[in-house]
C-alpha positions in Angstrom: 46.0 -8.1 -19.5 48.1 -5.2 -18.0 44.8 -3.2 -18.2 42.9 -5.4 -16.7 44.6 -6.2 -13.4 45.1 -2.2 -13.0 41.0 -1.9 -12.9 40.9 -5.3 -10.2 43.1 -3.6 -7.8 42.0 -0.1 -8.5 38.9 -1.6 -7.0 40.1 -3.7 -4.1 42.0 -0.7 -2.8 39.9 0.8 0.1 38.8 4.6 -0.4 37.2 6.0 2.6 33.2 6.5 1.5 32.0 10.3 2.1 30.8 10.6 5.3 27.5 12.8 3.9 24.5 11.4 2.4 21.8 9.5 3.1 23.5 6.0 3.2 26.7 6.7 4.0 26.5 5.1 7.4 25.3 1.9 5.7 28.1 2.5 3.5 30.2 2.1 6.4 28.7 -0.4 8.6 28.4 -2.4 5.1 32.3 -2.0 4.4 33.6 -2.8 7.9 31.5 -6.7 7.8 32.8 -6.8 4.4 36.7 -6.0 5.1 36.9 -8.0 8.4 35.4 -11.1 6.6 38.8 -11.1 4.4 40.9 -11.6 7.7 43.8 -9.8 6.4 45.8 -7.3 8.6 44.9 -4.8 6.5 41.2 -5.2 6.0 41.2 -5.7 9.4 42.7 -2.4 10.2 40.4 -0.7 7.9 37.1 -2.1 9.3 38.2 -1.1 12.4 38.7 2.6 10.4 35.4 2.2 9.4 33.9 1.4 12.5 35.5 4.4 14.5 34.6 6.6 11.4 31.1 5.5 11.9 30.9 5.8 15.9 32.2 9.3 15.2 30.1 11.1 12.4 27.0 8.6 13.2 27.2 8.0 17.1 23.2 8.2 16.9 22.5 6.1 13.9 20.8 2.5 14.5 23.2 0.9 12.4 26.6 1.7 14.4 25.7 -1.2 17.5 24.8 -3.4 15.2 28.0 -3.3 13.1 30.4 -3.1 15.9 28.7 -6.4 17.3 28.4 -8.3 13.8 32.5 -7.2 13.0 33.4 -8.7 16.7 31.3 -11.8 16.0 33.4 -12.4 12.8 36.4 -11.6 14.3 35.5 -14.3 16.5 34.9 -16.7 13.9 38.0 -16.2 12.6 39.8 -16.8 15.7 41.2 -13.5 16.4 40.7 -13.7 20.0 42.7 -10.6 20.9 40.5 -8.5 18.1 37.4 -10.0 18.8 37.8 -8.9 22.4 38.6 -5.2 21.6 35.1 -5.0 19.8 33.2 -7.0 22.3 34.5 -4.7 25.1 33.7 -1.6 22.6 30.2 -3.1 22.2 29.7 -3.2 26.0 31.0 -0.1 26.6 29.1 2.0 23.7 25.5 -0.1 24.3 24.7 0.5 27.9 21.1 0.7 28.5 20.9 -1.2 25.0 20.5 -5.2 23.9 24.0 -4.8 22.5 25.7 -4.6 25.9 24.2 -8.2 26.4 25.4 -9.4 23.3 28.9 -8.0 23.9 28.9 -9.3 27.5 28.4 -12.7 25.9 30.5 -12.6 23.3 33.7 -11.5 25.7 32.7 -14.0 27.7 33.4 -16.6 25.4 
């Protein structure tokens, strides 16, 4: 039993995914929806890791919009008005001349 519950949180502990590769911003978009879906402070603080890690090695990748948006959206969901407003306003400010500045303009506006 001892075993056992050192491999469980051996894997729930967040490790920070290389930032080479061919995937690794899907790595990172993927994690950060993942995290902020548990709603705890700390996978909330990691997502948002994730999603500055991402905006800074993978500014031109189309994946880093997309998972800023989706992240506030859940933070919405969850009620976590002030976090949810930090991503919109990042989602505004990051996708000028893009759908996503739409989307964010909605979402704070909620």
């Amino acid at each position: 039993m001892k075993r056992r519950r050192k491999i469980i949180v051996a894997r729930a502990t967040p490790t920070a995914p290389a930032t080479d590769g061919a995937q690794a911003d899907q790595a990172l978009s993927t994690r950060a929806r993942a995290l902020a879906s548990l709603g705890t402070d700390i996978a909330r603080k990691q997502a948002q890791a994730d999603l500055q890690r991402l905006t800074e090695v993978f500014s031109e990748s189309p994946l880093t919009l997309p998972a800023w948006h989706q992240v506030a959206e859940i933070a919405y969901e969850a009620q976590n008005w002030n976090w949810s407003g930090e991503l919109f306003s990042t989602v505004i400010e990051q996708g000028k001349k893009t759908p996503y500045h739409v989307l964010g303009l909605s979402g704070l506006a909620w």
